[in-house]
C-alpha positions in Angstrom: 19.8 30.4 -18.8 18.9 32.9 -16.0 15.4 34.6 -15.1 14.9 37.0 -12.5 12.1 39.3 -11.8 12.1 42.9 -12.9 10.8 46.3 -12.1 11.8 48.0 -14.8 9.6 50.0 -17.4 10.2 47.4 -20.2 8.4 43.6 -19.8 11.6 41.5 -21.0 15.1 42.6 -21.4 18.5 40.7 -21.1 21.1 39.5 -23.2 21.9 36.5 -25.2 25.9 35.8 -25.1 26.9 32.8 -28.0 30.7 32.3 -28.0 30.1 29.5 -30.9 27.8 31.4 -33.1 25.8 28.1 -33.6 22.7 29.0 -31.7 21.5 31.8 -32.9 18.4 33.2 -30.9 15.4 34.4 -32.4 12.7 37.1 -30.8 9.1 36.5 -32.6 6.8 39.1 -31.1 2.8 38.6 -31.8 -0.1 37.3 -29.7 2.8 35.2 -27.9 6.4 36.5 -27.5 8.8 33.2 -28.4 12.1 33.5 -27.6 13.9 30.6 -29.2 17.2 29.3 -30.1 18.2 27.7 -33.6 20.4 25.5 -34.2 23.5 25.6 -36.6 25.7 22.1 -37.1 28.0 23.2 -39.0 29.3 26.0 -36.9 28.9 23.8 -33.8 32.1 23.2 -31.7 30.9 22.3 -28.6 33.7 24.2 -26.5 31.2 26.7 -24.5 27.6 27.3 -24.2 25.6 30.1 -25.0 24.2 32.6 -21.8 20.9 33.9 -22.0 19.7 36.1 -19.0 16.4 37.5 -18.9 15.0 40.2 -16.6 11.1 39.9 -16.6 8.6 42.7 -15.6 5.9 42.6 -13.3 3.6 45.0 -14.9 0.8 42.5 -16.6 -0.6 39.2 -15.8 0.9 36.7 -18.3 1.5 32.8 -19.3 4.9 31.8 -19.7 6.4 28.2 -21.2 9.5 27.2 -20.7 11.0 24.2 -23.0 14.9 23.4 -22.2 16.9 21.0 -23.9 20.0 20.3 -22.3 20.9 23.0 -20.2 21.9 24.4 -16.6 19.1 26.9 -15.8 17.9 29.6 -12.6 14.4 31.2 -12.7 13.6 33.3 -10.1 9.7 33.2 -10.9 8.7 35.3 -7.6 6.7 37.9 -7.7 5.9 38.0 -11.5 2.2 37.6 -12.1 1.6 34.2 -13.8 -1.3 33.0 -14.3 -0.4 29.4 -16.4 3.4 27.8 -16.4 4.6 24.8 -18.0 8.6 24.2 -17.6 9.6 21.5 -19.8 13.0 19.8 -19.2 15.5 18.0 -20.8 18.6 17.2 -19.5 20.9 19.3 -17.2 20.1 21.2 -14.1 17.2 23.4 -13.4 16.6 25.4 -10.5 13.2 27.0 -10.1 12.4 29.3 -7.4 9.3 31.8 -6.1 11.2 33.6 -3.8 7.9 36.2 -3.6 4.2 35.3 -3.6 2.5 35.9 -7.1 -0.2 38.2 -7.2 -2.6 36.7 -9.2 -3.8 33.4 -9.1 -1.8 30.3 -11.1 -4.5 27.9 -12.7 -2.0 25.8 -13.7 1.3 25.0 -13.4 3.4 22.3 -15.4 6.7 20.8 -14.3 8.5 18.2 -16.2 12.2 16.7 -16.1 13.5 13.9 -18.2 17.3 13.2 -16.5 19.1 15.5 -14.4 19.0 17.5 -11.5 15.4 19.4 -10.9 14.7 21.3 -7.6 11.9 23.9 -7.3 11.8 26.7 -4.2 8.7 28.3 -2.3 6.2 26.3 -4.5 3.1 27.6 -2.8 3.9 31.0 -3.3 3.5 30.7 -7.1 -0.6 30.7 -5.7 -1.3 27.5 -8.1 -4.7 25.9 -7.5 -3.0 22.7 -9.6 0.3 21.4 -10.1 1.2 18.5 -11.8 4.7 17.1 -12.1 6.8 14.4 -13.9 9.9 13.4 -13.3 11.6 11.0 -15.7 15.2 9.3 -14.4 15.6 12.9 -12.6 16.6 13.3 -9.0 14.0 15.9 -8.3 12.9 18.1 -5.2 9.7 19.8 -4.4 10.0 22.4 -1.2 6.0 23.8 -1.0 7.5 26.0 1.7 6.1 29.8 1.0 2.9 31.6 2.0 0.0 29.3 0.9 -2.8 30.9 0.5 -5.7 29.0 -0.7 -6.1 25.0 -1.2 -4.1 23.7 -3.7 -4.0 20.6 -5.3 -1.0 18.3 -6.5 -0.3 15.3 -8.8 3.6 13.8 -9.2 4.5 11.1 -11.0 8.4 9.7 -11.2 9.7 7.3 -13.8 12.9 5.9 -12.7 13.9 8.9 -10.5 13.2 10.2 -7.1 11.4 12.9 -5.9 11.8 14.4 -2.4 9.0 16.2 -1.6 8.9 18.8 1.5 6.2 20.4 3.3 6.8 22.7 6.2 5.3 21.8 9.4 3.0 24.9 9.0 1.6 23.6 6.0 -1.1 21.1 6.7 -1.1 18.6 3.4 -3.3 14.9 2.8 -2.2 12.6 0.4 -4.9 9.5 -0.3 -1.1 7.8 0.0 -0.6 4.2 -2.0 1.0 0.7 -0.8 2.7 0.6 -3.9 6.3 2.7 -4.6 6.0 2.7 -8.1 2.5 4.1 -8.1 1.7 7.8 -8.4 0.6 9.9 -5.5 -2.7 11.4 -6.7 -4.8 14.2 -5.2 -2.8 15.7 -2.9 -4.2 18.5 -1.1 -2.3 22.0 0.2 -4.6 23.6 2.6 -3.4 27.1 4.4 -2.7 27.2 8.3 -4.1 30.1 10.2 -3.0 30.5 13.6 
């Protein structure tokens, strides 16, 4: 699975390649556009996995939810207005990245891994005023490097995983910190540097 940003006329395009035929996709279009994949046992060999690359336009403000099974995944996120994300993941590999700043302001975001390799890119420039995270027996890593520009708030939790977590040294962050390892780190704070 592969996102990138688009300027095209057209919000989504992309195509869906399934050598198997046993994950079909379906496109439901409504109040919310799901873009989903069903699954078919009995025509399910196993031998290669199906490709689905999406191009995503920048014309309107919108939420996006993202819920991966076992996968290998790229989203370019930058630049595409967001104002609420949740990226739910399985197993597998998922790189994330905001390789521009958004241009409207991200409420929320949502990142959770259960095993596997997570890394996300540029955080701050996704302009989130909260992110929470959850990392399960992944070996995740969080770069808030990008242009921050307002506080931001943090909360990341980590099962039986690890999470490497880097701030540039133009980023000024707190953390309330804990004794214990296991324990969460709460209420960190992003806050921008001006000089």
């Amino acid at each position: 699975m592969r996102f990138t940003p688009s300027d095209g006329p057209t919000w989504i395009t992309g195509t869906y390649e399934d050598p198997t035929g046993a994950l079909p996709i379906e496109v439901r279009t409504g109040e919310a556009t799901t873009i989903a994949q069903r699954f078919d046992l009995p025509a399910w060999s196993g031998a290669e996995l199906p490709r689905l690359e999406l191009a995503i336009g920048r014309t309107h403000p919108f939420q996006l939810e993202i819920n991966a099974g076992a996968s290998e995944t790229a989203f370019d996120l930058g630049g595409l207005p967001l104002e609420r994300l949740a990226i739910k993941a399985g197993a597998g590999r998922f790189d994330i990245d905001f390789s521009q700043t958004n241009p409207v302001v991200m409420s929320f975001m949502e990142l959770a891994t259960g095993a596997g390799a997570f890394t996300a890119t540029h955080l701050v420039n996704a302009g989130f005023t909260t992110l929470q995270m959850s990392g399960g027996i992944a070996a995740c890593t969080l770069d808030f490097s990008g242009e921050l520009r307002s506080d931001a708030n943090a909360r990341i939790d980590s099962g039986l995983g690890s999470i490497d977590i880097v701030v540039p040294p133009t980023t000024a962050a707190e953390s309330p910190g804990t004794s214990r390892r296991s324990a969460p780190i709460e209420g960190a704070v992003l806050r921008p540097v001006f000089t």
